[in-house]
Backbone of each chain as ProteinMPNN parsed JSONL, in Angstrom:
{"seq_chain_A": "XXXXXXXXXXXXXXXXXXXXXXXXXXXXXXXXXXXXXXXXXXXXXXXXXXXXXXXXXXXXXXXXXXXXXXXXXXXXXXXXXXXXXXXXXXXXXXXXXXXXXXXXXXXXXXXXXXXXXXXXXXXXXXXXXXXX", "coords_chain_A": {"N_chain_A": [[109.426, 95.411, 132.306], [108.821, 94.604, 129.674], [106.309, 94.617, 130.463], [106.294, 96.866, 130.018], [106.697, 98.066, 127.416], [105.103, 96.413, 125.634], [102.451, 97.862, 126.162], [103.46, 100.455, 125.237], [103.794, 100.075, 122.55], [101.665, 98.791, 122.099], [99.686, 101.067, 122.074], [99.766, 102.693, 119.562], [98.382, 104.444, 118.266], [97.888, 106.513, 119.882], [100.094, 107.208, 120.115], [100.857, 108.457, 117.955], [98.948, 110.081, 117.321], [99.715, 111.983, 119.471], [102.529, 113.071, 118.336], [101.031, 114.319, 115.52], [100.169, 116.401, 116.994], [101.839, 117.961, 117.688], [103.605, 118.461, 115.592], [100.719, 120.396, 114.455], [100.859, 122.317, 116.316], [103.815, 123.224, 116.547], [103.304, 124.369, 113.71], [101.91, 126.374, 113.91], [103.168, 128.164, 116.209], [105.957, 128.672, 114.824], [105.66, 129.154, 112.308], [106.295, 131.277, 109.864], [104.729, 132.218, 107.064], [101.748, 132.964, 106.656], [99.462, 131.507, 105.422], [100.684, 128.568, 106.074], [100.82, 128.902, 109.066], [97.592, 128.319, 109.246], [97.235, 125.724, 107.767], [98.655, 124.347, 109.863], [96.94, 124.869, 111.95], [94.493, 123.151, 111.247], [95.712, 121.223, 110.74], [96.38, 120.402, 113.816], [93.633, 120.239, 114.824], [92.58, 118.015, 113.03], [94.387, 115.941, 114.605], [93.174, 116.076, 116.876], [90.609, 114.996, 116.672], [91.604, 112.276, 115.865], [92.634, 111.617, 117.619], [89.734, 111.153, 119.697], [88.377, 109.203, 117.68], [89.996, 107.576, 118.095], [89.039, 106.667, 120.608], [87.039, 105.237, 120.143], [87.457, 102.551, 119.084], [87.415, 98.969, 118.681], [88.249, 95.794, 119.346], [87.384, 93.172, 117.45], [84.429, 93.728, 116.719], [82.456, 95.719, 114.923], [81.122, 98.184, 112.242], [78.993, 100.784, 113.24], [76.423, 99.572, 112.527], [73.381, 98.651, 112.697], [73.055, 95.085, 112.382], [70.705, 92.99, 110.46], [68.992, 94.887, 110.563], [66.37, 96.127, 109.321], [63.357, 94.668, 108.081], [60.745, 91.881, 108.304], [61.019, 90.485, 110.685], [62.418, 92.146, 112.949], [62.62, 91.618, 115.799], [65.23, 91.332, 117.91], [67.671, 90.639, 119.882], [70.311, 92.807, 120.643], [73.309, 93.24, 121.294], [75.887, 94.903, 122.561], [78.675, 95.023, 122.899], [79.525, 93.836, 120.005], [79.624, 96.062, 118.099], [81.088, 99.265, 116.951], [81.525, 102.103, 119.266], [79.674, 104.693, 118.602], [79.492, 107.118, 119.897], [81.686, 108.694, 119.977], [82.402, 109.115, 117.265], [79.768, 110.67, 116.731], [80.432, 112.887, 118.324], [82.818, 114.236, 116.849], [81.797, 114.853, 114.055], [80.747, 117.076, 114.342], [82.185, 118.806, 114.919], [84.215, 118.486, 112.788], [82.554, 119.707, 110.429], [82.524, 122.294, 112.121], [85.67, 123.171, 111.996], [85.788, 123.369, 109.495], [84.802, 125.617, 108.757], [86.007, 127.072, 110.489], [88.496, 127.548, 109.065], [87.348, 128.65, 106.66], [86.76, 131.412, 107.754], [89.377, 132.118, 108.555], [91.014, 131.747, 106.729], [89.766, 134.139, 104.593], [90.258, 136.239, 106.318], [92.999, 136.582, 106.106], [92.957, 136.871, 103.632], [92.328, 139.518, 103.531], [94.011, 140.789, 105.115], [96.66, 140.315, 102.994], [95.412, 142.413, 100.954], [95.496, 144.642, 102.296], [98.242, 144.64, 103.183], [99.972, 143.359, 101.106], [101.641, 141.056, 101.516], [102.304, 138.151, 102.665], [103.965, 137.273, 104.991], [104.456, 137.311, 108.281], [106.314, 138.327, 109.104], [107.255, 141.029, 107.807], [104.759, 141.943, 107.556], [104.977, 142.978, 110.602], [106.517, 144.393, 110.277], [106.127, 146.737, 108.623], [103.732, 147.506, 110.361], [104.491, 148.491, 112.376], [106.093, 150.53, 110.975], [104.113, 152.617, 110.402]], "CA_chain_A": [[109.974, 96.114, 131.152], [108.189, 94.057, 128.52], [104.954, 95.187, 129.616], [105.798, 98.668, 129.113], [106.895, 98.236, 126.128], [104.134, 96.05, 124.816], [101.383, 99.081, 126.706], [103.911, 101.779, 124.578], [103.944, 99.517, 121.513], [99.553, 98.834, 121.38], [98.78, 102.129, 122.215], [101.157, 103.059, 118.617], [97.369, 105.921, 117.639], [97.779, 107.621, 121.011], [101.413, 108.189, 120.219], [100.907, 109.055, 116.491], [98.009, 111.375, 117.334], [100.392, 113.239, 119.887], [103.096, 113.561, 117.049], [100.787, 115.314, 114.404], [99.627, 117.451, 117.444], [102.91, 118.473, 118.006], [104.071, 119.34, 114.418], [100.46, 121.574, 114.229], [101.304, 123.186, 117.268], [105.34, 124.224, 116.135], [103.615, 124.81, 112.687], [101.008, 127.607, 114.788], [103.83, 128.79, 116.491], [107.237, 128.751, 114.638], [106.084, 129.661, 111.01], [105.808, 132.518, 109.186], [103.958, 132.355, 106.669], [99.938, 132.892, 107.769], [98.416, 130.113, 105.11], [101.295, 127.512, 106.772], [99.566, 128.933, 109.985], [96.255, 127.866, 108.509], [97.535, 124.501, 107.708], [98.9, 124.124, 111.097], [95.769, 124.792, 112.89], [94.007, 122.168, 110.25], [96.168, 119.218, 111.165], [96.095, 120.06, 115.644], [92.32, 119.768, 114.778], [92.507, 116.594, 112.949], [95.007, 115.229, 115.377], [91.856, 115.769, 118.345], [89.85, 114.233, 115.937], [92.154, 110.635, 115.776], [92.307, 110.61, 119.718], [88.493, 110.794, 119.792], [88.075, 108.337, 116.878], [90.612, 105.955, 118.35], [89.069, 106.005, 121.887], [86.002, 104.428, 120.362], [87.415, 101.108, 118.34], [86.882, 97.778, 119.749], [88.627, 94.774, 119.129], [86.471, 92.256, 117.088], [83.373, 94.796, 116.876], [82.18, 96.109, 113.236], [80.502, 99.288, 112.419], [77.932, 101.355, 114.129], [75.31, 99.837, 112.0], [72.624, 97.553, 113.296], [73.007, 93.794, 111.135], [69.302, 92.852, 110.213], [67.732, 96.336, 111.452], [64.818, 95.765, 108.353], [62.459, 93.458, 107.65], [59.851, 91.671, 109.352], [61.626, 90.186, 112.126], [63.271, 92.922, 113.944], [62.865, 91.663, 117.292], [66.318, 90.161, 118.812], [68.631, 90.946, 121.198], [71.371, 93.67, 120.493], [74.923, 93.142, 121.907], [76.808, 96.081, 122.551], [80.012, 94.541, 122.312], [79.706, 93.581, 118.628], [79.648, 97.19, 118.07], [82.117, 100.317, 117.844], [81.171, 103.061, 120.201], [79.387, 105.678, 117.91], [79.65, 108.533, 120.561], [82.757, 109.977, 119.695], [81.927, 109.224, 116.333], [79.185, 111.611, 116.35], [80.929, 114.632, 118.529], [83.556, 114.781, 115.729], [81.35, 114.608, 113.084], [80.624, 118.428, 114.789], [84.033, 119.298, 115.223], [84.73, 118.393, 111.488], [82.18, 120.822, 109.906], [83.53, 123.758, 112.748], [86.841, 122.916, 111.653], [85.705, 123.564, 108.066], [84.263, 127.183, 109.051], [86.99, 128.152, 111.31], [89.133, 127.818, 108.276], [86.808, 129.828, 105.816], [86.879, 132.864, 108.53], [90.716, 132.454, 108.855], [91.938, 132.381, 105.131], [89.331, 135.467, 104.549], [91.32, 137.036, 107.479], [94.583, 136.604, 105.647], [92.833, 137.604, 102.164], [92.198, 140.99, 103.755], [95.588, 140.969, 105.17], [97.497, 140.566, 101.737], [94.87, 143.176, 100.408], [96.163, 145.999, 103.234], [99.856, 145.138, 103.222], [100.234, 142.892, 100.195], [102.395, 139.988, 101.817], [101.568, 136.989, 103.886], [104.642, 137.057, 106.032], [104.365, 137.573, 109.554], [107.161, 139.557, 110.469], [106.736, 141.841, 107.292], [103.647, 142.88, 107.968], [104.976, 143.172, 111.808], [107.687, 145.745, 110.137], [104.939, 147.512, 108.366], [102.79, 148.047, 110.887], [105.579, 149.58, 113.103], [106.935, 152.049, 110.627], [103.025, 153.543, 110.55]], "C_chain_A": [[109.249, 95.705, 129.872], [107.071, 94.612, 128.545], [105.129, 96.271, 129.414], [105.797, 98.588, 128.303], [105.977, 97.59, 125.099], [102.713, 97.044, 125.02], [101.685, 99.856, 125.874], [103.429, 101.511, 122.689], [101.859, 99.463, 120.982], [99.123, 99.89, 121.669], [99.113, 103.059, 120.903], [99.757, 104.402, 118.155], [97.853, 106.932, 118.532], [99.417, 108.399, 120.565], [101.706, 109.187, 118.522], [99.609, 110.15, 116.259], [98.926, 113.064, 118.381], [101.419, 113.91, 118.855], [102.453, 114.46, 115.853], [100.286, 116.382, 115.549], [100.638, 118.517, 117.402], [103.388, 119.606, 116.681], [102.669, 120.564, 114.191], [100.86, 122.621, 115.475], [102.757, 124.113, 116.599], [104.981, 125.203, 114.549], [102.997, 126.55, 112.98], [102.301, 128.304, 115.241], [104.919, 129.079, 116.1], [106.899, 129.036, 112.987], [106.065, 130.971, 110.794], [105.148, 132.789, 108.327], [102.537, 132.665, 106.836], [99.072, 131.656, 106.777], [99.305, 129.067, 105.861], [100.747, 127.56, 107.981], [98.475, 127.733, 109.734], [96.272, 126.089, 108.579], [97.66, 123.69, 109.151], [98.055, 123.807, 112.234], [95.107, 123.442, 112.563], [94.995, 121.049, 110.866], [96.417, 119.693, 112.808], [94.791, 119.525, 115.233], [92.399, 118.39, 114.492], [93.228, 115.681, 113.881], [94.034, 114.757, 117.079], [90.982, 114.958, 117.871], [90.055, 112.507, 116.241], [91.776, 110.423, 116.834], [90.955, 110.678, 119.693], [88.138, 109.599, 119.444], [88.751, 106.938, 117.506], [89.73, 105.583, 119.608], [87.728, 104.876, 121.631], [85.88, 102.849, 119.274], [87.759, 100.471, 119.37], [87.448, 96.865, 118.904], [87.49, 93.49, 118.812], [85.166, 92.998, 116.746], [83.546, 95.401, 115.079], [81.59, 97.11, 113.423], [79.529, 99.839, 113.093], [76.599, 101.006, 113.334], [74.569, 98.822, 112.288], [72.611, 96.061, 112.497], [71.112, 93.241, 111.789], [68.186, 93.593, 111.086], [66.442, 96.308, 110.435], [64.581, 95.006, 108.11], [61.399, 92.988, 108.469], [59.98, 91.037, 110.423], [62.794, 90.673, 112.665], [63.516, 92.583, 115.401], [63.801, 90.946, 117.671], [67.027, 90.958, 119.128], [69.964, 91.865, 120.404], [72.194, 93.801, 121.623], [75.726, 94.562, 121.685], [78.314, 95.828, 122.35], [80.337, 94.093, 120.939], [79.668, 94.761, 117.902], [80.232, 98.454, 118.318], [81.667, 101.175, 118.309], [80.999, 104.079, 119.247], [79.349, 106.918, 118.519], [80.723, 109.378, 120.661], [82.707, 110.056, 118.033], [81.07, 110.889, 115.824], [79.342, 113.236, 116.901], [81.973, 114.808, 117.324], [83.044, 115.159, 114.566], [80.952, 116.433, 113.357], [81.951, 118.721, 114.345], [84.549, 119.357, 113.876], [84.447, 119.758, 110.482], [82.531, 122.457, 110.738], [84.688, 123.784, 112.609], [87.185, 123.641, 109.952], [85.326, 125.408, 107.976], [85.156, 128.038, 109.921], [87.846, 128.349, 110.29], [88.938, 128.653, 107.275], [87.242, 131.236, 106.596], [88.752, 132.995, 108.431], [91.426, 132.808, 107.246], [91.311, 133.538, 104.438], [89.856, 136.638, 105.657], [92.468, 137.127, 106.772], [94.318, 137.332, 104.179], [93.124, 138.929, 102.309], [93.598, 141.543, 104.423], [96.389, 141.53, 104.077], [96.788, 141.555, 101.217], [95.978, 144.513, 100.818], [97.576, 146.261, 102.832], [100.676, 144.125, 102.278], [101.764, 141.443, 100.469], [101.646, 139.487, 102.795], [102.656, 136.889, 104.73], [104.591, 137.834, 107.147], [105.348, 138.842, 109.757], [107.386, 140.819, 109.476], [105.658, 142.322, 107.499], [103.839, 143.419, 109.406], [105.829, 144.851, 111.772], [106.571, 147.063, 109.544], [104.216, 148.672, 109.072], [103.773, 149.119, 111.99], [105.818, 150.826, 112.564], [105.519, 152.921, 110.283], [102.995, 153.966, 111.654]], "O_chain_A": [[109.11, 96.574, 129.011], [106.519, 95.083, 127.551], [104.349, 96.906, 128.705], [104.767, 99.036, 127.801], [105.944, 97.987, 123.934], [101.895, 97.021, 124.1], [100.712, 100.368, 125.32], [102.962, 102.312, 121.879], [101.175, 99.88, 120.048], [97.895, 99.912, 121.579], [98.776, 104.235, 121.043], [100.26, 105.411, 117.662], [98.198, 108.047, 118.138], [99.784, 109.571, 120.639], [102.426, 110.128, 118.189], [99.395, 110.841, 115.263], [98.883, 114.286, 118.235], [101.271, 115.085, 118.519], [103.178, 115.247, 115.246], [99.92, 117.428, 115.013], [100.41, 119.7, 117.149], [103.5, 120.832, 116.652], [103.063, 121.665, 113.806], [101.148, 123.789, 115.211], [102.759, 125.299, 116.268], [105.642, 126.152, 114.125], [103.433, 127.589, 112.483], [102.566, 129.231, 114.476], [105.407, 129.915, 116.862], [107.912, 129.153, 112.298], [105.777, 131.751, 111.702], [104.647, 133.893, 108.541], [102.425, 132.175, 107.96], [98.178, 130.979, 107.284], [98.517, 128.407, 106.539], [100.142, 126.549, 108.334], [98.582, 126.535, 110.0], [95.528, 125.376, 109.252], [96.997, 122.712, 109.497], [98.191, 122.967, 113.124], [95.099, 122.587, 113.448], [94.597, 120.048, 111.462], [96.989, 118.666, 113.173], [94.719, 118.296, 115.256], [92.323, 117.555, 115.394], [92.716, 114.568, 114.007], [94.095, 113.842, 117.9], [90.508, 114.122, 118.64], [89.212, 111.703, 116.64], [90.985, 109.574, 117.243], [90.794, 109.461, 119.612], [87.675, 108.805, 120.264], [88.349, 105.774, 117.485], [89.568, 104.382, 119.824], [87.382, 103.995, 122.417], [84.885, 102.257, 118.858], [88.186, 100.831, 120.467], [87.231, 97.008, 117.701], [86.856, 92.935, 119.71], [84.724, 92.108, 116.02], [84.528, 95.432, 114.338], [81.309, 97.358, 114.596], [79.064, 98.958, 113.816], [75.692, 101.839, 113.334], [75.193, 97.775, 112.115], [71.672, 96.163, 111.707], [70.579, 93.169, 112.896], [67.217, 93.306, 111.789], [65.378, 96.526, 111.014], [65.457, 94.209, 107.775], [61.092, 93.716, 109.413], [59.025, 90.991, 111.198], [63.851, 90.073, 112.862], [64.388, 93.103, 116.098], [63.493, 89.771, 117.87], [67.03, 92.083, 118.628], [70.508, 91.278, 119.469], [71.895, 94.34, 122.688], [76.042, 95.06, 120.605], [79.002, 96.526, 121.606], [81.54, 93.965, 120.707], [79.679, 94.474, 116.705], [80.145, 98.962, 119.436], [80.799, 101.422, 117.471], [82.065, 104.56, 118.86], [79.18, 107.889, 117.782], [80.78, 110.47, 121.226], [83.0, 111.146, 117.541], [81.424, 111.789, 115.063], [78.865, 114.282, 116.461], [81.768, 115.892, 116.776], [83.785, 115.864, 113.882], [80.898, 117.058, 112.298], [82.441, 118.78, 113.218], [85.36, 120.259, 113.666], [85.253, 120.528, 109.96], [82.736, 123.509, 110.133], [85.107, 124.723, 113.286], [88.183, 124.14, 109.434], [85.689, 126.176, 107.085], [85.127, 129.259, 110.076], [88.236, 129.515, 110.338], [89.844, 129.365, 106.84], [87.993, 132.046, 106.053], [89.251, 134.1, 108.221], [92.081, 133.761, 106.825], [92.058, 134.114, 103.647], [89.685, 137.85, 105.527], [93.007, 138.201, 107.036], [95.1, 138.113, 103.637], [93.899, 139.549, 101.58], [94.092, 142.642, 104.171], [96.776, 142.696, 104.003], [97.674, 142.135, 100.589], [96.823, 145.111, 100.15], [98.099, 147.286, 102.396], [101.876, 143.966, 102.502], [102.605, 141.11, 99.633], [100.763, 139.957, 103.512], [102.275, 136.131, 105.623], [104.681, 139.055, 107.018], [105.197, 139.916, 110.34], [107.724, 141.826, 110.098], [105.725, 143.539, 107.673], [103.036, 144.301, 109.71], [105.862, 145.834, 112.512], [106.378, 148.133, 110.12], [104.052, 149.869, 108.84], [103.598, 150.318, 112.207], [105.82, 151.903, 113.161], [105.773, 154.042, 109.842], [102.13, 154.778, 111.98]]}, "seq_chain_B": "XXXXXXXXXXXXXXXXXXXXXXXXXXXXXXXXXXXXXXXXXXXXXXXXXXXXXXXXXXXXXXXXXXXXXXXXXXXXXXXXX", "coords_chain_B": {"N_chain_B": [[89.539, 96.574, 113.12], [91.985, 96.718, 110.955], [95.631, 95.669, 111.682], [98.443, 96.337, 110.285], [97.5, 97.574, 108.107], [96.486, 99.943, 109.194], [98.844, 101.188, 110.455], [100.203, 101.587, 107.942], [99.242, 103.843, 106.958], [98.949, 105.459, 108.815], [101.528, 106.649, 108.92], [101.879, 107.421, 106.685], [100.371, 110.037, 106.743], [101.852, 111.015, 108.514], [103.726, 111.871, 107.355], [102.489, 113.409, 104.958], [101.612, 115.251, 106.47], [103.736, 116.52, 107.802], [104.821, 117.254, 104.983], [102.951, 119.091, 103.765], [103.685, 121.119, 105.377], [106.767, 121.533, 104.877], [107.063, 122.225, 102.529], [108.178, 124.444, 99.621], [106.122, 125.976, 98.662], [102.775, 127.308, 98.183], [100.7, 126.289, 96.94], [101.517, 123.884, 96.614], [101.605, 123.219, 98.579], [98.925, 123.33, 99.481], [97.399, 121.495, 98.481], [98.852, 119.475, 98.732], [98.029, 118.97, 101.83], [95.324, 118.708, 101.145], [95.346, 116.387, 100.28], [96.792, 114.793, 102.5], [94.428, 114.921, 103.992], [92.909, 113.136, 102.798], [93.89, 110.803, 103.167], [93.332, 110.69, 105.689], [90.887, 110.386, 106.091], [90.627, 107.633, 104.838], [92.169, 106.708, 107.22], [90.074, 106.937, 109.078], [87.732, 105.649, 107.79], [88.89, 102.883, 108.295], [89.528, 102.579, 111.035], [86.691, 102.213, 110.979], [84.919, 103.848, 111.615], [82.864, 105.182, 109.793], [80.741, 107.414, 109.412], [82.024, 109.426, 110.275], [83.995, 110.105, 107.945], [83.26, 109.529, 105.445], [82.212, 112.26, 105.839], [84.53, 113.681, 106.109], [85.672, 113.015, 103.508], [84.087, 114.413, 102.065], [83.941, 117.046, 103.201], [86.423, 118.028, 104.155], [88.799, 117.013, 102.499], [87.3, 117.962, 100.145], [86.298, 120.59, 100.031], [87.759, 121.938, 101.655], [90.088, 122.016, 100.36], [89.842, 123.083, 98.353], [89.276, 125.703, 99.458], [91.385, 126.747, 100.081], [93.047, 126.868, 97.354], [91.565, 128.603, 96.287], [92.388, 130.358, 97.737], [95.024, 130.998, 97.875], [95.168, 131.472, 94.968], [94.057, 134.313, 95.008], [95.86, 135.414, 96.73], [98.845, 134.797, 96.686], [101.634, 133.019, 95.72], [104.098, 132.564, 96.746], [106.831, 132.03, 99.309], [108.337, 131.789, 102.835], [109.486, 129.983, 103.803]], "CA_chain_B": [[90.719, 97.596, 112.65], [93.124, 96.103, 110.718], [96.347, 96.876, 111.946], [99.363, 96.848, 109.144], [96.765, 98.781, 106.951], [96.531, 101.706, 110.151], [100.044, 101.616, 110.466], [100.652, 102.321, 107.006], [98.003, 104.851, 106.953], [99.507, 106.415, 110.082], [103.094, 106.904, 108.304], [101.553, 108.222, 105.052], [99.459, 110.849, 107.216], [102.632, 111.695, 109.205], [105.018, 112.251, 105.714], [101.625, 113.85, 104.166], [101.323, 116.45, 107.034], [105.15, 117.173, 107.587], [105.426, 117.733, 103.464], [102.749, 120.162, 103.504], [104.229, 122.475, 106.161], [107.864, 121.637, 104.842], [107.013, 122.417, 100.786], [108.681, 126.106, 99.628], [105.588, 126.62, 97.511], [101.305, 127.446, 98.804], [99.732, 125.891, 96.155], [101.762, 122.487, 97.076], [101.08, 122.988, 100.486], [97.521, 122.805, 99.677], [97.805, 119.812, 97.814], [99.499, 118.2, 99.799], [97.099, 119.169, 103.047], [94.328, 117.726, 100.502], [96.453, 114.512, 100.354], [96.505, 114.543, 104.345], [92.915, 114.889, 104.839], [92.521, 112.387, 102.104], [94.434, 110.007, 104.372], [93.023, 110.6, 106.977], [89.547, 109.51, 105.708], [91.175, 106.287, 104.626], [91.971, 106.371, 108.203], [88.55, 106.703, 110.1], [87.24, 104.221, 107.366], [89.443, 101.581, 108.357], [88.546, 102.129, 112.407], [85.11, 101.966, 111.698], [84.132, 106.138, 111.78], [81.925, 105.337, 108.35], [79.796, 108.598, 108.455], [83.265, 110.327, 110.086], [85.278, 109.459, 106.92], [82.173, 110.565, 104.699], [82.001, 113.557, 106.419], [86.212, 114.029, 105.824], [86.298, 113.233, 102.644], [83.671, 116.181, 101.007], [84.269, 118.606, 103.861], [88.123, 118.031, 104.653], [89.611, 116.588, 101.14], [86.587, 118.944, 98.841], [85.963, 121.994, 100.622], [88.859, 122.665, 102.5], [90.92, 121.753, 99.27], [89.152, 124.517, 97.481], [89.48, 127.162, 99.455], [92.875, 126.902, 100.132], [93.37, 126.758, 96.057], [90.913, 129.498, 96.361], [93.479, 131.726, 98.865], [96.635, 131.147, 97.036], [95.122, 132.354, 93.688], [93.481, 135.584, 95.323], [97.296, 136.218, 97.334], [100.629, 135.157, 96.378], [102.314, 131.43, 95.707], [105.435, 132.276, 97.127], [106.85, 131.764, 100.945], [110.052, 131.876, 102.637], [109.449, 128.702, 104.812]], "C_chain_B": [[92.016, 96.456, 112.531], [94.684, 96.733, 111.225], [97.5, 97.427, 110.955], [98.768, 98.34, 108.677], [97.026, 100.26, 107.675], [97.981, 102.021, 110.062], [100.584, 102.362, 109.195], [100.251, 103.767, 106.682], [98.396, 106.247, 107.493], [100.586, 107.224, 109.589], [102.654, 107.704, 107.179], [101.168, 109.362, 105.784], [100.415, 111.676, 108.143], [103.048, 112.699, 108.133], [103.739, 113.407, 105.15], [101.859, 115.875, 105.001], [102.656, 117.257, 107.221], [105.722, 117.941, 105.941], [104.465, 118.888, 103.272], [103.053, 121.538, 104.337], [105.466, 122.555, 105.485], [108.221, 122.738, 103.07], [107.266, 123.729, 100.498], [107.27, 126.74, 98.422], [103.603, 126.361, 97.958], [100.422, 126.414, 98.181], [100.176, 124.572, 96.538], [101.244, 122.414, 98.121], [99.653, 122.6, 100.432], [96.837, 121.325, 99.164], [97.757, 118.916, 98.527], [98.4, 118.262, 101.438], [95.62, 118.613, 102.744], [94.739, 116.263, 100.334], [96.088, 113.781, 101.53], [95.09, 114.528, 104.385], [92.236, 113.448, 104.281], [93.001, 110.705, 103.24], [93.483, 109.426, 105.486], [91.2, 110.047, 106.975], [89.319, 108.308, 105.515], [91.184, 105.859, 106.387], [90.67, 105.812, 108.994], [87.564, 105.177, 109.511], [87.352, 103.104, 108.019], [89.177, 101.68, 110.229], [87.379, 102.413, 112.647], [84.253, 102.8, 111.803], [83.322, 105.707, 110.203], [81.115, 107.021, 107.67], [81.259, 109.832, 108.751], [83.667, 110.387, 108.726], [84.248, 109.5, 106.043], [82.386, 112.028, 104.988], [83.548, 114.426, 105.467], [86.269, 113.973, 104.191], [85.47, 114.288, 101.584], [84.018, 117.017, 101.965], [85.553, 118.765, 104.105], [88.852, 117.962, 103.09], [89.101, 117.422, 99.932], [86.776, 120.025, 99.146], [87.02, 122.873, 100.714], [90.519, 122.659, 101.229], [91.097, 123.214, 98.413], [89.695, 125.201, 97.853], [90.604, 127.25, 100.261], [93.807, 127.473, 98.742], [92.604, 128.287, 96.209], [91.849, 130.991, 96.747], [94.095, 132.205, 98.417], [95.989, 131.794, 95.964], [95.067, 133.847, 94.062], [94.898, 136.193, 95.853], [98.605, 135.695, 96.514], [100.604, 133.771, 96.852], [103.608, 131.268, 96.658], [105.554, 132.522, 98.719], [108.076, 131.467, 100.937], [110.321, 130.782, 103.337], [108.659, 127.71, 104.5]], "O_chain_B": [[92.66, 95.764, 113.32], [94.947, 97.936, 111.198], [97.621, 98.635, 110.747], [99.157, 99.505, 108.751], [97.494, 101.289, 107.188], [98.317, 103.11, 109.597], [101.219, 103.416, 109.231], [100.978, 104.636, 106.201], [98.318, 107.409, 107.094], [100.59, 108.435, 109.814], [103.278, 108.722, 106.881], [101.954, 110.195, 105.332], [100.067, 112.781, 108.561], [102.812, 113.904, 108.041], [104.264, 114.489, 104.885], [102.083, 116.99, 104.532], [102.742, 118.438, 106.885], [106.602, 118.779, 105.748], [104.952, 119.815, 102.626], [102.741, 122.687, 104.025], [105.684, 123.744, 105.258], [109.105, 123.51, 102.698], [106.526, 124.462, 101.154], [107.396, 127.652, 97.606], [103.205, 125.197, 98.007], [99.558, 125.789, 98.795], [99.223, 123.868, 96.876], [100.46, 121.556, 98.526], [99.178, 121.725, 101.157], [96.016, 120.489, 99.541], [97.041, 117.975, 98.871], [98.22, 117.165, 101.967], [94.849, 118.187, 103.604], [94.083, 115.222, 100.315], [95.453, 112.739, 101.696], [94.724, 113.711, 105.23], [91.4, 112.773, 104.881], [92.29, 109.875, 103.808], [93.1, 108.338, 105.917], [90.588, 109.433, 107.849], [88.264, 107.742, 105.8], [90.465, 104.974, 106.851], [90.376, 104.679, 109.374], [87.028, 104.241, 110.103], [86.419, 102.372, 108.349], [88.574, 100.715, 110.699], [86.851, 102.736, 113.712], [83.054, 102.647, 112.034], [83.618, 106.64, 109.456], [80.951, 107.543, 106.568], [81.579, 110.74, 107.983], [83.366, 111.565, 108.53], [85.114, 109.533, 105.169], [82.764, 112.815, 104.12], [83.588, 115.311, 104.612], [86.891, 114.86, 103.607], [85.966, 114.835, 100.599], [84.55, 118.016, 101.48], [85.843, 119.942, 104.317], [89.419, 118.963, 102.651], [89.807, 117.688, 98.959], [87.581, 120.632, 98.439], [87.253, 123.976, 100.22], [91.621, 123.188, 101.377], [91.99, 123.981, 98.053], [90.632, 125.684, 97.217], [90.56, 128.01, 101.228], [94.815, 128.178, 98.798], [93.426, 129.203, 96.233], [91.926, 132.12, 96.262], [94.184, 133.425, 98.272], [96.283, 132.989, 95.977], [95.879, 134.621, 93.554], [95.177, 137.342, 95.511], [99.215, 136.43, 95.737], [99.996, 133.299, 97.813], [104.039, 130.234, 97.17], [104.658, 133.068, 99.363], [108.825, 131.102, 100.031], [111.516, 130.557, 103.531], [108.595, 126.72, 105.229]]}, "name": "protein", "num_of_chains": 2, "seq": "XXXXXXXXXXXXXXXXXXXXXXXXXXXXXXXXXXXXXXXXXXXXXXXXXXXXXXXXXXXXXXXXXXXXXXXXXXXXXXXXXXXXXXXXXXXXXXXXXXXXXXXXXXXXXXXXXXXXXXXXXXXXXXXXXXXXXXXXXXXXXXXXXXXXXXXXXXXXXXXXXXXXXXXXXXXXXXXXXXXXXXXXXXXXXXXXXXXXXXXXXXXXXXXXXXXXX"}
């Protein structure tokens, strides 16, 4: 019983990355508004983001940056364990800027929305489009 | 990775993201979703993401700030949720 609870207790990102997944998920599916949408989508993304980011810290380990990479005695031994895992690092670092462009296309989707039928609520524009 | 600091981090980034879905008003919401990203850069910092948490804070906390501020002016402040 203890160790679960000390496994539930050190894993405290994994469970606070499922929690913001959760709220963008209900915010995707249970708002109405279409920028709260927007928002919604914007924090699931960042929430894939954390679990990536967390899977690659290391206990005791410092940044991804080489200590005495210049000068004239470069040659010594590099430890991988003194080092956090820069490979999820650098797929998010993708994921961030397509994150940033899925959102341009989506709030120009909603501009042209409010243009047509001059509200951002969902189920107004749902009444709208019916009585055409 | 310190941990208090994440924890706090974590809690601010919860409250940050729950207040901008909860807020009756767009322009807060965006605010506040610039708040969260802002966070969340603090975050990656502190486990170590350096060029992540660069990256987050002009393209997530600048950009995405904007053209949210950007949206709301061009449509309508108000919301029923």
């Amino acid at each position: 019983m203890t160790d679960l609870i000390s496994t539930v207790v050190a894993k405290y990102n994994y469970w606070i990355y499922i929690t913001l997944m959760m709220i963008g998920l209900y915010a995707m599916i249970a708002k109405n508004n279409l920028v709260k949408k927007i928002v919604g989508m914007n924090i699931f993304q960042t929430a894939i983001i954390l679990f990536y980011v967390s899977i690659g810290v290391k206990k005791g380990a410092t940044i991804p940056i080489l200590e005495h990479g210049h000068g004239p005695d470069v040659h010594h031994v590099v430890h991988a364990v003194d080092y956090i895992n820069p490979l999820p690092h650098v797929l998010m670092l993708t994921a961030i800027v397509v994150g940033v462009a899925t959102l341009g296309v989506a709030l120009a989707l909603a501009i042209r929305i409010y243009n047509n039928y001059n509200t951002l609520e969902e189920n107004e524009i749902l009444t709208q489009v019916r009585e055409k | 990775m310190i941990w208090p600091i994440d924890l706090a981090i974590l809690t601010l980034v919860v409250i940050a993201g729950i207040g901008a879905l909860m807020v009756k008003d767009l322009l807060g919401a965006a605010i506040l979703f610039g708040a969260y990203s802002f966070m969340m850069c603090l975050l990656w910092s502190i486990m170590g993401a350096v060029d992540v948490a660069f990256t987050e804070a002009s393209v997530g906390a600048g950009v995405s700030t904007v053209f949210f501020v950007a949206a709301v002016f061009r449509t309508s402040r108000r919301t029923k949720d």
